[in-house]
N, C-alpha and C positions, 0 to 999 in steps of 0.2 A: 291634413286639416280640411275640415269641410269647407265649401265653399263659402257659406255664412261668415263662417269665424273670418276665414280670409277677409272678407268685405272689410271687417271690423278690424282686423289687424290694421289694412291698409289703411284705414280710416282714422285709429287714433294714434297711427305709431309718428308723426308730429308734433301730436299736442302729447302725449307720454313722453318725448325727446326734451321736450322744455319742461315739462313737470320734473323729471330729474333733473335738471341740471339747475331750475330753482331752488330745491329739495337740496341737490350738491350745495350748492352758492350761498343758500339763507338758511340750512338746518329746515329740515320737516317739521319745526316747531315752529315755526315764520312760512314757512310757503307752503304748507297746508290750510292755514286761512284762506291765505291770496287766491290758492286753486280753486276751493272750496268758494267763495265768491264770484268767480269766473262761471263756474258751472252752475251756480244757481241761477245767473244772469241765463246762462242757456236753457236753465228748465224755465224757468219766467216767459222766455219768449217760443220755448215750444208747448209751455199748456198753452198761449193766447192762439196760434197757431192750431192748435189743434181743436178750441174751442169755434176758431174760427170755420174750419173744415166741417165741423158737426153741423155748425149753425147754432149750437147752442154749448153754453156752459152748467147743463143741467146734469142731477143724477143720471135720470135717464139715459142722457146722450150718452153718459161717458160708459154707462152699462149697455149701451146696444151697442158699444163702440170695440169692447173690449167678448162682446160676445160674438161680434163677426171674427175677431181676433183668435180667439179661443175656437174656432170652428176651424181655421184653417191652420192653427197648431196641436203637436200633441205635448208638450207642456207647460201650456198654460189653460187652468181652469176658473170657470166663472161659480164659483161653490154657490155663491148664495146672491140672491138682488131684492132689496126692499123699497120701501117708500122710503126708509134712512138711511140703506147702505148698498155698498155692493164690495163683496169678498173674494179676492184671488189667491190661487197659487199657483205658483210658477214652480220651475221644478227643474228648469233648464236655463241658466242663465248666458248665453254667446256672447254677451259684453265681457263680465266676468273670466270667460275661456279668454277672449283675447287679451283684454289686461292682463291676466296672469301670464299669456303666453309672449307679453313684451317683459314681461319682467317688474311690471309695476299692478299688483292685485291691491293696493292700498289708495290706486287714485278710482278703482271702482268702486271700494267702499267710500270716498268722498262722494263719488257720484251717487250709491246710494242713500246718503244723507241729506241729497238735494230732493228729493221725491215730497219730503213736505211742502219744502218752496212752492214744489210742480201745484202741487194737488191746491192750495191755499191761492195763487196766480188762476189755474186753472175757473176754481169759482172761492170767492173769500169765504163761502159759509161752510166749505168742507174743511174736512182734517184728516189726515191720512193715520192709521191707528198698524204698527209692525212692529212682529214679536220675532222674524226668524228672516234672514238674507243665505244665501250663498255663498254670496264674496265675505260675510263675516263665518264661514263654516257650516253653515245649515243645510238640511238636504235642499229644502226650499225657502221659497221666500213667498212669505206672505202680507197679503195688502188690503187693507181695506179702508175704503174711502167712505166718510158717512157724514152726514149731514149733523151741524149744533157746532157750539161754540164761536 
């Protein structure tokens, strides 16, 4: 296993040990919410954090944020950046690897159903717009954050 994955193993294989055993205790029809609000609490407070590191919650930022990103990755791409949007894909998802490789790829698809949370905390005027994930089967996952609404 790459060292990456390893990080992340190590890193959520606590919070996956109580997510099942929630999951055991209250049926995944009840402690799927519960997780799923937990993790949105944690995207809340890492868009402010990270809007806080930019200095800004603007498009901009978050497009020259994820372009330094995409410079020292090979998959993730900055396909497109507007005055209203800016479009990714990802191609590689390492969270994903290690959820699956705990045995739980279902609490990453929760996590990624908090990404609107992120992007809406991040600045209220965006909205995150996704057609394809990973963790739900797709080669990649695509993201685009755009300005209205």
């Amino acid at each position: 296993m790459e060292p990456e994955v390893q990080a992340l193993v190590d890193r959520y294989e606590m919070a996956v040990a109580f997510a099942q055993e929630f999951a055991e205790e209250l049926g995944e029809a009840r402690a799927h919410p519960i997780i799923q609000r937990a993790l949105e609490k944690m995207q809340i407070k890492s868009a402010h954090d990270l809007a806080e590191r930019l200095g800004s919650n603007s498009l901009e930022a978050l497009a020259e944020h994820y372009r330094r990103r995409a410079a020292e990755s090979d998959y993730l791409q900055v396909l497109e950046v507007t005055d209203r949007h800016v479009a990714l894909r990802i191609s590689r998802c390492r969270g994903f690897e290690a959820f699956a490789h705990l045995g739980a790829p279902e609490i990453c698809r929760l996590y990624c159903g908090t990404d609107h949370t992120f992007i809406r905390a991040f600045n209220p005027k965006m909205k995150m717009i996704r057609t394809k994930t990973i963790a739900g089967g797709d080669a990649y996952c695509d993201h685009v954050w755009a300005l209205g609404e």
